[in-house]
N, C-alpha and C positions, 0 to 999 in steps of 0.2 A: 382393774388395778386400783388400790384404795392409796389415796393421795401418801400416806408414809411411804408409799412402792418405787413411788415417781420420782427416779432420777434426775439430774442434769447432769448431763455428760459430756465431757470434753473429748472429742474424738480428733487427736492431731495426724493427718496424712489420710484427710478424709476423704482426697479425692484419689488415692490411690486404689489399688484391687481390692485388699481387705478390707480396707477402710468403709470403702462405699458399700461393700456389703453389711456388714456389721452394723452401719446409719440405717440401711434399710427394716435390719430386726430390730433394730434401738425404737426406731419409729413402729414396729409393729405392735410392741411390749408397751407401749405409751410415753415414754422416754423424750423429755427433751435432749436434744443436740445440737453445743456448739461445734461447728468443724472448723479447724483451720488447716489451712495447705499452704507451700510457696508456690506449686503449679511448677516445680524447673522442669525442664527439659533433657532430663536422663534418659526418658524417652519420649515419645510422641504426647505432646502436651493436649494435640486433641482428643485423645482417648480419655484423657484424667477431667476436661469439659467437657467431654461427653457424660461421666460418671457423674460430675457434679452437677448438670444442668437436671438430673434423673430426681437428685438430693432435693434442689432448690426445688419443685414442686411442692415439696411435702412442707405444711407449713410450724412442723414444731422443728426446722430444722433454720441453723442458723449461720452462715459463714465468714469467715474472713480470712482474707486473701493475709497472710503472715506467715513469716522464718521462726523456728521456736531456736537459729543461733541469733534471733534477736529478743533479748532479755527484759528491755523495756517494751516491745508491741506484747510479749507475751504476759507479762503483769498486769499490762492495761485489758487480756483480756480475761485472767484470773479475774483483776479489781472490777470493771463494768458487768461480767457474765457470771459471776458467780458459782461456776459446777461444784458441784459436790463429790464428782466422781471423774477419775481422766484414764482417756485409753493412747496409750504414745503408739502409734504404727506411724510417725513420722521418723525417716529413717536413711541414708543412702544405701539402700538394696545392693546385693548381687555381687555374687564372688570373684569374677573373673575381671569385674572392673575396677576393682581394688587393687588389683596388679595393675592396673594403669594410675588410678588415678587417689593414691593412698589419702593423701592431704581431705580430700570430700569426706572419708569415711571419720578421720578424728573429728571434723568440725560436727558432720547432723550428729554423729552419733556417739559423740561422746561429750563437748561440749553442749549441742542443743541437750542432751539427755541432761548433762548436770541444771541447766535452767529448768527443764521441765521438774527434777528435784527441789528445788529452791524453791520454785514457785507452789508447788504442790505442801511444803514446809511451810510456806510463809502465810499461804489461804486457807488453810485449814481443813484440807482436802481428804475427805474420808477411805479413800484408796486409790492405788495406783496401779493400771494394768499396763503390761508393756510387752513388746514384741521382743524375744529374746530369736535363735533359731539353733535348726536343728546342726547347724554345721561349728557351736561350740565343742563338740564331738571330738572334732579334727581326725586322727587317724585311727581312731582308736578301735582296738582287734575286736573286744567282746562285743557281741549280737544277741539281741537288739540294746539298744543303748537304755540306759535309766541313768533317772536324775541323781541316783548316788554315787554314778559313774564320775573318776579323776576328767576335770575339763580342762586339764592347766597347758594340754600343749596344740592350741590352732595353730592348724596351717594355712590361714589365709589373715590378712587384716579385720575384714570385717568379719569375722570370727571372733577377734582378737575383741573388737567392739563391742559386740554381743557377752562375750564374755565379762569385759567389763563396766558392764550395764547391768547384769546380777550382783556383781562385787560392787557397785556402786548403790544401789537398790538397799545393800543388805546393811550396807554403812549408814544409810537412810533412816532404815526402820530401827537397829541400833540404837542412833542418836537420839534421834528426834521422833520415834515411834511411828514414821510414815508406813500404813500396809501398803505392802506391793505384793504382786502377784506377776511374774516372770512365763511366758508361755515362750516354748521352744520348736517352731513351727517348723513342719516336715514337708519339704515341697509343694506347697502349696496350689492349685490348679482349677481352673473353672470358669461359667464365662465371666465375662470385664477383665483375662485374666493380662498379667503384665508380656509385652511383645518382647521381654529379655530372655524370659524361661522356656526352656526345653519346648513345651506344649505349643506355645505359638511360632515359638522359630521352625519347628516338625510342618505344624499343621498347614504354612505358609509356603516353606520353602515345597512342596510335599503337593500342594496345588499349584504351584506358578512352574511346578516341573523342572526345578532346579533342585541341586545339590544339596543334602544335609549329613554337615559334620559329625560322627560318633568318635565318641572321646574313647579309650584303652579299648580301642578294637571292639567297642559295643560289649567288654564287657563289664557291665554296669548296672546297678541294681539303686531303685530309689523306693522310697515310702511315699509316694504321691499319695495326698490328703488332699480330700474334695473340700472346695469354701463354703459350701452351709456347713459340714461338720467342724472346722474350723471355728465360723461363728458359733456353731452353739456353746464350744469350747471357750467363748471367749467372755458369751450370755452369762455363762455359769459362773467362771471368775469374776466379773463383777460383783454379780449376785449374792456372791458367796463371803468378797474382800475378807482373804484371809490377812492375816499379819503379815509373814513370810513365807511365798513359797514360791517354786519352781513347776514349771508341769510340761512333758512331753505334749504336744497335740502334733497323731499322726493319724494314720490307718492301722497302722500294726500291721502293716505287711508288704515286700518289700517284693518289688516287680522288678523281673527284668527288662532293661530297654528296648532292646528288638521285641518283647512282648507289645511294648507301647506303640514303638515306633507299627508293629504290623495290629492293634488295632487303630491307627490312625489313617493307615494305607486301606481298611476295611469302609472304615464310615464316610472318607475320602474317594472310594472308589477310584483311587490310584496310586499307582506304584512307584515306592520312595527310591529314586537317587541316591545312592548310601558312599560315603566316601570315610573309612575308616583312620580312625586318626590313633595318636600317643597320649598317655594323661597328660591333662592341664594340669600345671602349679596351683596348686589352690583347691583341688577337685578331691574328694574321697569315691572309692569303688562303690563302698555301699551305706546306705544308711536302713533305718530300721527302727520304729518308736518301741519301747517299751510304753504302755500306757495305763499299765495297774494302778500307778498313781492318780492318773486323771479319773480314772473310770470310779474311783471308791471315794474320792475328795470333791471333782465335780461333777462326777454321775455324766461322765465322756464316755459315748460310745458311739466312735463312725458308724454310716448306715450306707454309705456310696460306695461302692465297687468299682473298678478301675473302666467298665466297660462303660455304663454307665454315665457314670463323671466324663470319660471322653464322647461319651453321646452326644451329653448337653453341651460341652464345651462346642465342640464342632457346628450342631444349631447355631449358636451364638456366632462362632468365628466368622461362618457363610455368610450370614444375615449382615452381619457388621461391616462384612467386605463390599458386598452387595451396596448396602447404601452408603459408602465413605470411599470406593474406589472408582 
């Protein structure tokens, strides 16, 4: 990589699952990285230092422990770090706990997003990538989803969030000509992955031979996206910093649950517990990427198959529980 290639990158919510992925291709490509994180406790905080102690070895990588709803640590570290380039996957995650606990979601994710705006404004920041998702969708009948699809009715808050983190984004670039680049992320899964989502609550509940809840009677269909494809999706939008845009990153192809749930009872070598339930508030039956756009703007194209992807996951999960339990 010839020295014009070499980013500095501001990677916020670097010690989460995509995050820490993402540092690790950042650092493959030659990339400096600053990361910051607050480290809270949405869930198990020792899995996010587990993630980030992987980070701290590698030494173009640089962190600090900060809130991006704190406005002043985060200018000090636009002003001291200088990046050139910022990836925001700091974020309050997860659909189900929005209906608990609304308040968390306007503060990271719509507040911290306006500071990460500002600041990106005020430094001279040559692009901004951000984690949008795939549930700006909400109920919507047509399959597979594309990004010219109506988003204007979530059914969940953090939906509602993501949604207006594009429309915040687009007022951005607008104004004050900030590039951003909006990625709309489809179930996302693999190892380091988060203990909220489907894949670890399965894989867990499913070895310690207890109970696992299926939403509308298991019937349900997701686009589980493997995290290297993910990250390269994420590679390329930097890479690329277009002015304005949106982009699906999924798999393009939309499995059903009892598909998953029985290859996890496979590579588990035991049999799931099944306690069929009613839809959650907040939940859609199916999702589904269209990814034409991604595939032709940043040359996206998944390579992990569901079997696969829960191979490696599982490796991972054993190994982790192994040495942490």
């Amino acid at each position: 990589m010839n020295k014009q290639e070499k980013d500095k990158i501001l990677v916020t919510g670097c010690a989460g699952f995509i995050g820490m992925h993402l540092c690790e291709k950042l650092f493959e490509l030659g990339h400096d990285v600053i990361g910051i994180d607050n480290l809270n406790d949405y869930y198990d905080v020792n899995l996010k230092i587990k993630r980030l102690s992987i980070l701290q070895n590698n030494p173009s990588f640089t962190f600090l422990k900060t809130d991006i709803l704190n406005k002043n640590n985060l200018e000090d570290v636009f002003k001291n770090h200088k990046p050139n380039k910022v990836v925001n996957l700091a974020a309050q995650a997860g659909v189900r706990y929005s209906l608990i606990n609304p308040q968390s979601y306007m503060e990271s994710n719509i507040v911290g997003f306006m500071n990460i705006l500002e600041c990106c404004r005020h430094y001279d920041i040559e692009g901004l990538i951000y984690a949008s998702s795939s549930s700006v969708y909400g109920g919507n009948k047509k399959i597979p989803f594309s990004e010219s699809d109506n988003v204007d009715s979530p059914i969940s808050i953090y939906a509602a969030s993501k949604k207006a983190n594009e429309l915040m984004a687009h007022s951005y670039n607008h104004l004050f000509g900030i590039h951003s680049t909006g990625l709309r992320f489809f179930t996302v899964y693999g190892p380091w992955g988060r203990p909220d989502m489907a894949m670890y609550i399965f894989a867990n509940k499913i070895l310690k031979k207890k109970p696992i809840q299926v939403f509308n009677q298991g019937l349900m269909k997701r686009d589980f996206t493997y995290i290297d494809d993910i990250v390269d999706g994420l590679v390329s939008a930097i890479k690329n910093n277009y002015s304005l845009e949106i982009f699906n990153l999924g798999n393009s192809r939309s499995e059903d649950l009892m598909d998953v749930v029985s290859i996890l009872e496979k590579k588990l070598n035991t049999k799931a517990l099944i306690e069929y339930e009613g839809m959650q508030p907040g939940d859609v039956k199916k999702t589904f990427a269209d990814i034409k756009k991604a595939n032709k703007k940043l040359n996206y194209n998944p390579k992990v198959n569901i079997e696969s992807g829960i191979e490696n996951f599982i490796e991972w999960f054993l190994d982790y529980k192994i040495k942490n339990e």
